[in-house]
C-alpha positions in Angstrom: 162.5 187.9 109.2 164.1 190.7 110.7 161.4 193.4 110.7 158.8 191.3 112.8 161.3 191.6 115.6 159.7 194.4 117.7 157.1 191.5 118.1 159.3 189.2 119.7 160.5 192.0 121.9 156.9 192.9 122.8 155.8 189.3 123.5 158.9 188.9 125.8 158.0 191.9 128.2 154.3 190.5 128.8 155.3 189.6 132.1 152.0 187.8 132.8 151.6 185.4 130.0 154.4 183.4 128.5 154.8 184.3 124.7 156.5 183.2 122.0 156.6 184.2 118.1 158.1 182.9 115.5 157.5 184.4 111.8 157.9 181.6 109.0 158.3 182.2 105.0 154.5 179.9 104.3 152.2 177.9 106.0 153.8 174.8 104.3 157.1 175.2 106.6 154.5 174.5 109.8 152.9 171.8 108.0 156.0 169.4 107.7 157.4 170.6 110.5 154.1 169.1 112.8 154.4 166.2 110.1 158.3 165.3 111.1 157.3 165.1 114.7 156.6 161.9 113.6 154.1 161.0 117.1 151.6 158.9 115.9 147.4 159.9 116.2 149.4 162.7 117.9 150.7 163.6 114.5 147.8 163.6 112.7 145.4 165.1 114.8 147.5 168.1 115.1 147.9 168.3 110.9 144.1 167.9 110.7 144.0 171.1 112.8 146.9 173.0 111.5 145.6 172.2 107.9 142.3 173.4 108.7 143.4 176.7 110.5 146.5 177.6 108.0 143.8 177.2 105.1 142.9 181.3 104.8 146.4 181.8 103.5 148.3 181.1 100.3 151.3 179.0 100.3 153.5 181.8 99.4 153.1 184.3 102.4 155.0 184.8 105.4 153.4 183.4 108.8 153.2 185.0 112.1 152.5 182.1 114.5 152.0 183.3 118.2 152.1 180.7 120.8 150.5 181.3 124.3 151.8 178.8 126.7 150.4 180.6 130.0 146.8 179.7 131.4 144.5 178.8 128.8 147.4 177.5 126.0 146.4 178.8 122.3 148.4 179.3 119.3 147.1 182.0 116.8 148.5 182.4 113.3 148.1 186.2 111.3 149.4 187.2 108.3 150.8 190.5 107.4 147.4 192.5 107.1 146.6 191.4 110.0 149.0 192.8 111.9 147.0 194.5 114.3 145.5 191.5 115.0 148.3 190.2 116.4 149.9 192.8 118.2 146.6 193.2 120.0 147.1 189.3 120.7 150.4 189.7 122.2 148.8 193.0 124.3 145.6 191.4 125.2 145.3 188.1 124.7 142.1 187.3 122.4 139.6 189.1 120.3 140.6 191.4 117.6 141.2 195.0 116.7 138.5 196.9 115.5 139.6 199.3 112.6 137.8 202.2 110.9 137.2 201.7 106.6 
Protein backbone atom coordinates (compact mmCIF):
# COMPACT_ATOMS: atom_id res chain seq x y z
CA UNK A 1 0.00 0.00 0.00
CA UNK A 2 1.90 2.68 -1.33
CA UNK A 3 0.19 5.74 0.25
CA UNK A 4 0.92 4.73 3.96
CA UNK A 5 4.58 5.11 3.09
CA UNK A 6 5.23 8.51 4.69
CA UNK A 7 4.53 6.33 7.87
CA UNK A 8 7.23 4.01 7.39
CA UNK A 9 9.47 7.02 6.62
CA UNK A 10 8.32 8.74 9.82
CA UNK A 11 8.68 5.57 12.10
CA UNK A 12 12.25 5.19 10.68
CA UNK A 13 13.58 8.71 11.72
CA UNK A 14 12.31 8.21 15.53
CA UNK A 15 15.77 7.81 16.51
CA UNK A 16 14.82 6.87 20.02
CA UNK A 17 12.51 4.03 19.66
CA UNK A 18 12.81 1.30 17.17
CA UNK A 19 9.70 1.20 14.82
CA UNK A 20 8.37 -0.69 12.43
CA UNK A 21 4.98 -0.58 10.23
CA UNK A 22 3.68 -2.67 8.08
CA UNK A 23 0.04 -1.87 6.43
CA UNK A 24 -1.93 -5.23 5.50
CA UNK A 25 -5.14 -5.61 3.11
CA UNK A 26 -7.49 -7.30 6.56
CA UNK A 27 -7.03 -8.46 9.84
CA UNK A 28 -7.42 -12.05 8.55
CA UNK A 29 -3.77 -11.80 6.76
CA UNK A 30 -2.23 -11.27 10.62
CA UNK A 31 -4.40 -13.99 11.81
CA UNK A 32 -2.83 -16.94 9.69
CA UNK A 33 0.17 -15.45 9.51
CA UNK A 34 0.59 -15.74 13.75
CA UNK A 35 -1.26 -19.23 13.03
CA UNK A 36 1.60 -20.53 10.51
CA UNK A 37 4.20 -19.80 13.03
CA UNK A 38 3.23 -22.99 14.04
CA UNK A 39 5.02 -22.65 17.97
CA UNK A 40 2.90 -24.47 20.07
CA UNK A 41 0.96 -22.61 23.45
CA UNK A 42 3.14 -19.95 21.84
CA UNK A 43 0.77 -20.06 18.96
CA UNK A 44 -2.21 -19.89 20.53
CA UNK A 45 -1.77 -17.57 23.12
CA UNK A 46 -0.74 -15.04 20.71
CA UNK A 47 -4.16 -15.83 18.37
CA UNK A 48 -6.20 -15.56 21.54
CA UNK A 49 -4.77 -11.96 21.78
CA UNK A 50 -4.60 -11.00 18.22
CA UNK A 51 -8.20 -12.33 17.84
CA UNK A 52 -9.35 -10.34 20.67
CA UNK A 53 -7.50 -6.98 19.70
CA UNK A 54 -8.20 -7.24 15.70
CA UNK A 55 -12.03 -7.79 16.65
CA UNK A 56 -13.15 -3.74 16.20
CA UNK A 57 -12.48 -4.16 12.54
CA UNK A 58 -14.23 -5.85 9.59
CA UNK A 59 -12.47 -8.40 7.66
CA UNK A 60 -12.37 -6.33 4.61
CA UNK A 61 -10.23 -3.23 5.67
CA UNK A 62 -6.76 -2.41 5.36
CA UNK A 63 -4.51 -2.80 8.74
CA UNK A 64 -1.97 -0.46 9.97
CA UNK A 65 -0.01 -2.62 12.52
CA UNK A 66 2.84 -0.61 14.39
CA UNK A 67 5.35 -2.57 16.21
CA UNK A 68 7.47 -0.95 18.99
CA UNK A 69 10.40 -3.00 19.75
CA UNK A 70 12.34 -0.41 21.97
CA UNK A 71 11.74 -0.25 25.94
CA UNK A 72 8.41 -1.24 26.84
CA UNK A 73 7.63 -3.61 23.47
CA UNK A 74 3.91 -3.06 22.19
CA UNK A 75 2.29 -3.57 19.02
CA UNK A 76 -0.75 -1.29 18.14
CA UNK A 77 -3.05 -1.84 15.21
CA UNK A 78 -5.33 1.40 13.59
CA UNK A 79 -7.37 1.49 10.80
CA UNK A 80 -7.75 4.18 8.38
CA UNK A 81 -9.92 6.70 10.48
CA UNK A 82 -7.72 6.40 12.82
CA UNK A 83 -5.03 7.74 11.39
CA UNK A 84 -4.09 10.27 13.72
CA UNK A 85 -4.00 7.77 16.18
CA UNK A 86 -1.30 6.32 14.80
CA UNK A 87 0.90 8.93 13.59
CA UNK A 88 0.66 10.30 17.07
CA UNK A 89 1.84 6.56 18.11
CA UNK A 90 4.83 6.71 15.92
CA UNK A 91 5.46 10.64 17.38
CA UNK A 92 4.75 9.80 20.85
CA UNK A 93 4.45 6.66 21.79
CA UNK A 94 0.98 5.96 23.59
CA UNK A 95 -2.30 7.63 24.25
CA UNK A 96 -4.26 9.14 21.56
CA UNK A 97 -5.05 12.31 19.60
CA UNK A 98 -7.65 14.35 20.78
CA UNK A 99 -9.82 15.84 17.94
CA UNK A 100 -12.40 18.53 17.84
CA UNK A 101 -16.35 17.25 16.47
Amino acid sequence: MEHYAYLQDLAADQNDRQLRVRILDNKNIIIRRNLGQQQGLATQVWDAWLRQELRRFNGFEPIIEIDDFSGHQEIRFFNENELADAVHFILQGEGTVETAS
